[in-house]
C-alpha positions in Angstrom: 6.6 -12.8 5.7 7.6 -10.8 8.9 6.7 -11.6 11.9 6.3 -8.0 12.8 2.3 -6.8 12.2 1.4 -3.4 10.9 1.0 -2.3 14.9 4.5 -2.3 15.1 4.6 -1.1 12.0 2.2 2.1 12.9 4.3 2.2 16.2 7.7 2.9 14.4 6.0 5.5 12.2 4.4 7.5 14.3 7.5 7.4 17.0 9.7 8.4 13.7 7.4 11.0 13.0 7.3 12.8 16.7 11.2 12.5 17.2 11.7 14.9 14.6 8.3 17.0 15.1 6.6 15.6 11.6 3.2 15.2 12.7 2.0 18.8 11.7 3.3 17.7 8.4 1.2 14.2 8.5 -1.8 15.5 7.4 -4.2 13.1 5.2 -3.8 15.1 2.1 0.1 15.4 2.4 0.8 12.1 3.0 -1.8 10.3 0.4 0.0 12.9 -1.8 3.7 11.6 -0.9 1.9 8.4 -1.3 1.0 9.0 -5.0 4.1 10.2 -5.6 6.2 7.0 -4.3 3.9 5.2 -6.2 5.4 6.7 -9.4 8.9 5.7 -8.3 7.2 2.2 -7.9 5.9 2.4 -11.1 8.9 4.0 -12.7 11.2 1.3 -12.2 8.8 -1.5 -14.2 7.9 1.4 -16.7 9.7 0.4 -19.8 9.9 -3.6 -19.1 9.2 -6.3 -20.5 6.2 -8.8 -18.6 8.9 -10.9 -18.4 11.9 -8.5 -17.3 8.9 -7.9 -14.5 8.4 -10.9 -13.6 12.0 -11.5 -12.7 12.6 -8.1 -11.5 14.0 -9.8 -8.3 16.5 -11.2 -9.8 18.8 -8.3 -10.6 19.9 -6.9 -7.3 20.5 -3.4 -8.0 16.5 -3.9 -9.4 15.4 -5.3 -6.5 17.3 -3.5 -3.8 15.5 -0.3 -6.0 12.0 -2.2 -5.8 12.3 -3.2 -2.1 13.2 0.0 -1.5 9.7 1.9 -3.1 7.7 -0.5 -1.8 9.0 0.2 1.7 8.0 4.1 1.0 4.6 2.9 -0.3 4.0 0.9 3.1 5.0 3.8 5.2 2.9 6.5 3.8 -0.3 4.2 3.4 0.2 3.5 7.0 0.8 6.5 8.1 -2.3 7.8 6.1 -4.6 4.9 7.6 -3.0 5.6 10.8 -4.3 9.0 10.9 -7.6 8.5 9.4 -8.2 5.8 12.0 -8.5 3.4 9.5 -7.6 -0.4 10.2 -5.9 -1.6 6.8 -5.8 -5.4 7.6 -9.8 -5.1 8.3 -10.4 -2.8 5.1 -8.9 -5.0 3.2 -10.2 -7.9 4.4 -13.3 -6.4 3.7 -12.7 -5.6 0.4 -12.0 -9.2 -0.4 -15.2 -10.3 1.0 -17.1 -7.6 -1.3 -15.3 -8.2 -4.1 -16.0 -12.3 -3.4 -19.9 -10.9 -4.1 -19.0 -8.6 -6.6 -17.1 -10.9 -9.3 -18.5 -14.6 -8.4 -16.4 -17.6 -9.6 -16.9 -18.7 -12.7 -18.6 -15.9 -14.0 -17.3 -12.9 -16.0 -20.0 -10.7 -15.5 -19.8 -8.1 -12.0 -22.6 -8.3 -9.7 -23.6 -4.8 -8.6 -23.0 -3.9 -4.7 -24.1 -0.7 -3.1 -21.2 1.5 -1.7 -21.1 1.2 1.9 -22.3 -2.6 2.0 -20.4 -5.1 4.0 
């Protein structure tokens, strides 16, 4: 992993962004749109393999270049959209964790209810 954080991260977006006068453009639903739509490039590439040609996507470098590549789209625009939604990702997800800790208990295959908006 990087040493870099998602701050820097945010930092190079949004800089990115106001040198070429993008921000008008960055609105929530235009950018969880482009979102969606790099996730389909994503998802294209693994499409029509196998769980194992998957697995090992990596190995192939054209592959992999193509999958570092998409994921690096899917980062920018799901920062960008926390970014303006004022949303910190590392916490969210964080906290998603924890709720899903409650929500699907060790050992047990059975979900436990929790009420939207519980901590």
């Amino acid at each position: 992993m990087s040493q870099r954080d998602l701050v820097d991260l945010r930092d190079a977006l949004r800089a990115f962004a106001a040198a070429r006068d993008w921000d008008s453009y960055h609105t929530p639903k235009n950018l969880v749109m482009a979102l969606s739509a790099e996730v389909g490039e994503l998802t294209d590439l693994f499409q029509w393999l196998t769980p194992e040609e998957a697995r090992d996507a990596m190995k192939d470098p054209e592959l992999a270049w193509n999958v570092r590549d998409e994921l690096a789209d899917v980062m920018h625009y799901l920062t960008r959209l926390a970014d303006k939604l004022g949303v910190d990702l590392v916490e969210a997800a964080f906290a998603k964790i924890d709720r899903n800790e409650r929500r699907f208990p060790s050992g047990s295959l059975i979900p436990v209810p929790v009420e939207k908006g519980e901590q």
